[in-house]
C-alpha positions as CSV (number, residue, x, y, z in Angstrom):
1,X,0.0,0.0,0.0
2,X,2.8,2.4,0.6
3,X,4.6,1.7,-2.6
4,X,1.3,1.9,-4.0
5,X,0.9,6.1,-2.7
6,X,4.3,6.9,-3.6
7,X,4.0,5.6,-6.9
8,X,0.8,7.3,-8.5
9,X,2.0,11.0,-7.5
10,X,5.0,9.7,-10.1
11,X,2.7,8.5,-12.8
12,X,0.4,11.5,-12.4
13,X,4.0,13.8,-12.6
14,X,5.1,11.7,-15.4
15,X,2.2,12.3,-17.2
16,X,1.8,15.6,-17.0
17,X,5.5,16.0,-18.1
18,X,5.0,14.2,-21.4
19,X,1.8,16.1,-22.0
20,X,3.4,19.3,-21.7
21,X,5.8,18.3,-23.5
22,X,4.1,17.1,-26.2
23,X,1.7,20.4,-26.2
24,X,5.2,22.4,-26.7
25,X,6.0,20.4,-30.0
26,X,2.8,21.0,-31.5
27,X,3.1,24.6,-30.8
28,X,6.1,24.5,-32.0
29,X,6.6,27.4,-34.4
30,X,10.0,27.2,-37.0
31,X,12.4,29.8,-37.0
32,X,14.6,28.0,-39.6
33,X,14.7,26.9,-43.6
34,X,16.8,24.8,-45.1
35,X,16.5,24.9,-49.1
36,X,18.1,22.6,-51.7
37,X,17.8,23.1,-55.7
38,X,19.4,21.6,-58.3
39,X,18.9,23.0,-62.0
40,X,19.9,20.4,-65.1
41,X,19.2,19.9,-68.7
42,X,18.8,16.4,-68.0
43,X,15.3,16.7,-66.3
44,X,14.1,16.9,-70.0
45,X,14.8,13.2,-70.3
46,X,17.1,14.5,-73.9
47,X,20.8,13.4,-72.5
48,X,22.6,16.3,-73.1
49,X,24.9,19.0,-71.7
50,X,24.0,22.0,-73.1
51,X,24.4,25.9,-71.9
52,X,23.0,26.3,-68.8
53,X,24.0,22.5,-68.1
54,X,23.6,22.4,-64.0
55,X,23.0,24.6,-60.9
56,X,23.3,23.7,-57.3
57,X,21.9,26.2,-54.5
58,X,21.9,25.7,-51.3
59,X,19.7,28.2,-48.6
60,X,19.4,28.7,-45.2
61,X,16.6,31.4,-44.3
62,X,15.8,32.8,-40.8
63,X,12.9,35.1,-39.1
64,X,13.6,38.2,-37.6
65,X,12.4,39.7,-34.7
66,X,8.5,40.2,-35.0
67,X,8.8,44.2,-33.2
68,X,10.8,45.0,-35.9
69,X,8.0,44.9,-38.6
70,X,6.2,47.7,-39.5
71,X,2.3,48.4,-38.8
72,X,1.6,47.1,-42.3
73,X,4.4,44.4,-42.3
74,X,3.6,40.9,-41.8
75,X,6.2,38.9,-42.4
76,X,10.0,39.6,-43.2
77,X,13.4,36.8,-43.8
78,X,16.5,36.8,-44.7
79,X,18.6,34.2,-45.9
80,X,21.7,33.5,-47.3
81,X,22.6,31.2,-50.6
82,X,25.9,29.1,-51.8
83,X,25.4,28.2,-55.3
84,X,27.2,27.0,-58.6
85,X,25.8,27.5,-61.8
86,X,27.9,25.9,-65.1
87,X,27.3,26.6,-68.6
88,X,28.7,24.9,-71.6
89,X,28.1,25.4,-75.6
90,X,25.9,23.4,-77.2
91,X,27.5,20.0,-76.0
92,X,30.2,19.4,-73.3
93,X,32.3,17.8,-76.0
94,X,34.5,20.5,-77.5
95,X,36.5,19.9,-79.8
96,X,37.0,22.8,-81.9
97,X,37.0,26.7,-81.0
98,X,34.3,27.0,-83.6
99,X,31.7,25.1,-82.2
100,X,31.6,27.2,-79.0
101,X,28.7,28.7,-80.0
102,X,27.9,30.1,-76.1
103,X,31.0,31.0,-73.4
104,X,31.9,27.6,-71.0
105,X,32.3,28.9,-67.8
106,X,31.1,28.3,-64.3
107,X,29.5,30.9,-61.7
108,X,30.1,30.3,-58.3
109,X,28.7,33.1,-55.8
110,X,27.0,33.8,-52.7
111,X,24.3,35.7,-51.8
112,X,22.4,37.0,-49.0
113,X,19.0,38.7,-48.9
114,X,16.3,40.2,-46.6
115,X,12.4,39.5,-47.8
116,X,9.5,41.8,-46.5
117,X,6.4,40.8,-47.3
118,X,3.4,43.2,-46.5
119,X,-0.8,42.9,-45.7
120,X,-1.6,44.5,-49.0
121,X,0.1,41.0,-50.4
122,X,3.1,42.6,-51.6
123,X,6.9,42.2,-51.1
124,X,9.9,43.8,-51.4
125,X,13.6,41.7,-51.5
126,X,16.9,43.5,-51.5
127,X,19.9,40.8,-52.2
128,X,23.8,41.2,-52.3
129,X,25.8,39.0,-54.3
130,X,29.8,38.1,-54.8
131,X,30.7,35.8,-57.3
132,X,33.2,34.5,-59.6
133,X,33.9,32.9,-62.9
134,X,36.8,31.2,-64.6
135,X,38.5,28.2,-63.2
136,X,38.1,29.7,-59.7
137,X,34.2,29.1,-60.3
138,X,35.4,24.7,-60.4
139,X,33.6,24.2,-63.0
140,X,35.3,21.6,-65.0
141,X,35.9,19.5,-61.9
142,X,32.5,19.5,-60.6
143,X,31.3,18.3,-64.3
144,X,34.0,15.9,-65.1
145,X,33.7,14.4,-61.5
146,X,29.8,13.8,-62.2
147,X,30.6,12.5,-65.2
148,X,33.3,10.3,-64.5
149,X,31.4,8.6,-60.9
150,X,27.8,8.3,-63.7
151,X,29.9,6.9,-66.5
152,X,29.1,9.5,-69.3
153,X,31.2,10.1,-72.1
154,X,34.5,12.2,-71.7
155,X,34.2,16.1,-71.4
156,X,36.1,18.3,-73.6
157,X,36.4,21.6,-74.3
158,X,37.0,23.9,-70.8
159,X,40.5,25.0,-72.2
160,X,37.8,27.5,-74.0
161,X,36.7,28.5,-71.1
162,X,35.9,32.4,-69.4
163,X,39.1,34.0,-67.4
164,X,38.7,34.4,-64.0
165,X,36.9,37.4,-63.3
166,X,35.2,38.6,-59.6
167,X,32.2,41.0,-58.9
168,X,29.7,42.1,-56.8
169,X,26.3,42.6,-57.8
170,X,23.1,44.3,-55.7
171,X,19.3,43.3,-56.8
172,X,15.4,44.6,-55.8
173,X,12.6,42.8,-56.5
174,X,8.9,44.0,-56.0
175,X,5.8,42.0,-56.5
176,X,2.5,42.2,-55.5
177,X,-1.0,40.3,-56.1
178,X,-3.1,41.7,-58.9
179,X,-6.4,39.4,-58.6
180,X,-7.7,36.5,-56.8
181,X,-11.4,35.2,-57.6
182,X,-13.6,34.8,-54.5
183,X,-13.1,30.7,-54.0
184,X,-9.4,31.6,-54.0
185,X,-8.0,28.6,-56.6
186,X,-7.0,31.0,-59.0
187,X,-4.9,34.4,-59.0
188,X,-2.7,36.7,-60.8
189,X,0.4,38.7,-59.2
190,X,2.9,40.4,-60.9
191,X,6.8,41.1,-60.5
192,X,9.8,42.8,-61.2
193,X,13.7,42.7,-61.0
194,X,16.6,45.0,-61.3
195,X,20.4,43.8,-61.4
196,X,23.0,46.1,-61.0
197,X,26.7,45.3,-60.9
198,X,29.7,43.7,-62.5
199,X,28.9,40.2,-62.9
200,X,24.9,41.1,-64.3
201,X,23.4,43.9,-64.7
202,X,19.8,43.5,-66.7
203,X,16.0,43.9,-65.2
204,X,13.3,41.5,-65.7
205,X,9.0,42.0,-65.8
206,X,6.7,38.8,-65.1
207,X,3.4,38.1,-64.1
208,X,2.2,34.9,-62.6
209,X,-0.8,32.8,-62.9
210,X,-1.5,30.3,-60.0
211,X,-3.9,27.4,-60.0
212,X,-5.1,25.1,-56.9
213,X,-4.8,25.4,-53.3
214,X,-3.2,28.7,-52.3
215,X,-2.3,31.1,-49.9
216,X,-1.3,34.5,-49.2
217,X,1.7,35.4,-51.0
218,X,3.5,36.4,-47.4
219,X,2.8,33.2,-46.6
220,X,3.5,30.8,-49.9
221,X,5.9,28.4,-51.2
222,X,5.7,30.5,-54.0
223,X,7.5,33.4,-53.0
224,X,9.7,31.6,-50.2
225,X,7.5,33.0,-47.4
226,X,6.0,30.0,-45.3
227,X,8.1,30.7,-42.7
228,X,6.7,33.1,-40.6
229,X,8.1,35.7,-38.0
230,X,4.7,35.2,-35.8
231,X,3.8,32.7,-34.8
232,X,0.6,32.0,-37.3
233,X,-0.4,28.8,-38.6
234,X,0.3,28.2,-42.6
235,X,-2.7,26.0,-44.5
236,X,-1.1,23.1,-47.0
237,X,-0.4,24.0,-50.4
238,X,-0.5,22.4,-53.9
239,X,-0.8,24.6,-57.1
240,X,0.5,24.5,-60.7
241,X,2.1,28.0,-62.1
242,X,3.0,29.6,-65.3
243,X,4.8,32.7,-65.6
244,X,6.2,34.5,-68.8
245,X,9.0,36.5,-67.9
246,X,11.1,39.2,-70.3
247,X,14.4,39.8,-69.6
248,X,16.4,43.1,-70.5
249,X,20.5,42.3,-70.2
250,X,22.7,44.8,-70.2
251,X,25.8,42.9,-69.2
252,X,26.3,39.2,-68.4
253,X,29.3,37.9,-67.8
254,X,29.3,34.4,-68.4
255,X,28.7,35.6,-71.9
256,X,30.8,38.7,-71.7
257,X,34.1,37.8,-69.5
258,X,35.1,40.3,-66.7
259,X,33.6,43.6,-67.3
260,X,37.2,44.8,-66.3
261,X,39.6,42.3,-68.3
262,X,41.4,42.7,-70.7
263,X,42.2,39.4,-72.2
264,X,38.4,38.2,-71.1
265,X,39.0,34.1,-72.7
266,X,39.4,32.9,-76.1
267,X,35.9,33.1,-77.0
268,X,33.1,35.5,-76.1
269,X,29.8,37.1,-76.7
270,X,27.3,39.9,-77.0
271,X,24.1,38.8,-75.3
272,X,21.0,39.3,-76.8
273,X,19.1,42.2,-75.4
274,X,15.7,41.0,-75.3
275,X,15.4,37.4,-73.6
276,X,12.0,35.2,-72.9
277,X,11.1,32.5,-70.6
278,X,8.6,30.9,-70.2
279,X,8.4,28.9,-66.8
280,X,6.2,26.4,-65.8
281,X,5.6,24.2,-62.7
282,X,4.0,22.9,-59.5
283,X,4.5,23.2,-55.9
284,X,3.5,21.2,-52.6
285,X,3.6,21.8,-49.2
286,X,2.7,20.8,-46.0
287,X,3.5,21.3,-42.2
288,X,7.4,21.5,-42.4
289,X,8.4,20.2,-46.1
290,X,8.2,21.6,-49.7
291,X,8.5,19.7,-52.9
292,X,8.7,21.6,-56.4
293,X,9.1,20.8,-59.7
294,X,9.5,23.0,-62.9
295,X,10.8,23.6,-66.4
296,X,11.9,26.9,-68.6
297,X,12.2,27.5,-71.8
298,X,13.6,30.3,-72.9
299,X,15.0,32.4,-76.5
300,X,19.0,32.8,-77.5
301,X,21.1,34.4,-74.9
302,X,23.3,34.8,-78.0
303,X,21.9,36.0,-81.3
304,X,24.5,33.2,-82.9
305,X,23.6,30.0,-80.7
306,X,22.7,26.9,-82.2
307,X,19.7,26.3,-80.4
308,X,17.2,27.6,-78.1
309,X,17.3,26.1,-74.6
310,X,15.5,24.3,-71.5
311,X,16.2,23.1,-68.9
312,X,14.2,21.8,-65.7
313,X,14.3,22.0,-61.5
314,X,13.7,20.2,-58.6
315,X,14.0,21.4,-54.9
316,X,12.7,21.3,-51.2
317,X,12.7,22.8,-48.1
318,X,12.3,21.9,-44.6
319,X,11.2,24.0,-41.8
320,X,12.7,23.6,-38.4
């Protein structure tokens, strides 16, 4: 009987332990994202290496303090990216100057960013960027390592590639929802983009078209904004997208070489002026984890290329 008092004071204090415990994790509210994407060609199913070849991006975002938001401020991030980008002709196997229709060069940078996304469903990112190309950038060993562990055929052609060249770029984007019908499984937002600085310099106009279950855009996978600096709950997503996008370039230098160079790389080009994608794609998310998927298409960087291009990407982020 004695053993029998002590013991239920400890099971009742046990219990209320794991249920407190267990209330805290479903109120828990994440502070953190982690973002992967990867960018390839090869999602198209066609087996080739061609221009924009492969991207790699990783992302960590955070919240900031909620009393540092404005009255009309809802929601503001910043986060900071790592990411390669690697861009060959029209094939990865070279073998003459000739046939390098497009620069081969890698761009390897980082960026950070700060997102603030308003009640009006509007938003405003400022980014910084450094960055590099040339054979600082490691492009030729990050492609002939992947190609070399899958078996593919033999790369050639990187002795044609870009001289090393640093800058440092600054970008503003603005966006903002235009409509939204009265079910809310169908709107229309619009955005814009200006680049200024040595490695790109160019501004860019889109709208977007969304289909399916949405949200708020200060609180959608779409424009990286499910984390949230209060603590408010975030309903599931799944929608498809399309969004035409025009792009004005005034300098580019994986086309270009080093705004600053004189001997730039054996081969270079003028970039088109005028550039369209068009982009295309879904997204899903739930509690802590998004899943997307989509594919651009877009005109000639170079008035001389070969061929248009495409590629496709695949990414997720997770919450914690």
């Amino acid at each position: 009987m004695i053993n029998s008092l002590y013991s239920r004071p400890k099971v009742y204090a046990v219990a209320v332990l794991f249920f407190v415990y267990t209330g805290g994790l479903a109120q828990h509210t994440p502070r953190s994202e982690f973002n992967f994407r990867n960018d390839n060609d090869l999602y198209l199913f066609n087996k080739q290496d061609q221009y924009y070849t492969n991207g790699v991006f990783f992302n960590i975002r955070k919240t900031v303090d909620s009393v540092s938001l404005s009255p009309n401020e809802v929601n503001r991030l910043w986060g900071i990216t790592i990411g390669q980008k690697i861009y060959n002709a029209y094939t990865a196997h070279i073998r003459y100057i000739e046939e390098v229709d497009r620069p081969i060069t890698a761009y390897l940078f980082l960026a950070v960013d700060i997102d603030r996304y308003f009640a009006n469903e509007s938003f405003v990112s400022l980014a910084g960027e450094v960055g590099t190309i040339g054979q600082r950038a490691f492009g030729r060993q990050l492609q002939e390592g992947i190609h070399n562990v899958l078996n593919l055929y033999e790369i050639a052609g990187w002795e044609y590639q870009l001289e090393n060249a640093f800058g440092i770029d600054a970008a503003v984007q603005y966006g903002r929802l235009l409509y939204r019908n009265a079910r809310q499984w169908f709107d229309l937002s619009a955005g814009a983009e200006a680049k200024l600085g040595l490695n790109h310099t160019g501004l860019s106009v889109a709208p977007t078209i969304r289909l399916g279950r949405l949200n708020p855009l200060h609180q959608s996978a779409y424009t990286s904004s499910r984390l949230q600096t209060k603590a408010k709950p975030v309903g599931d997503e799944l929608f498809f997208y399309y969004s035409p996008l025009l792009n004005f370039v005034g300098y580019n230098a994986t086309l270009q070489g080093g705004m600053f160079l004189r001997d730039k790389g054996p081969v270079t080009h003028d970039p088109a002026r005028l550039v369209w994608y068009n982009q295309f794609g879904v997204m899903y998310a739930r509690s802590a984890l998004t899943l997307r998927l989509h594919y651009i298409f877009y005109t000639k960087e170079v008035p001389g290329m070969f061929f248009r291009h495409r590629y496709g990407s695949v990414g997720m982020s997770y919450r914690f």
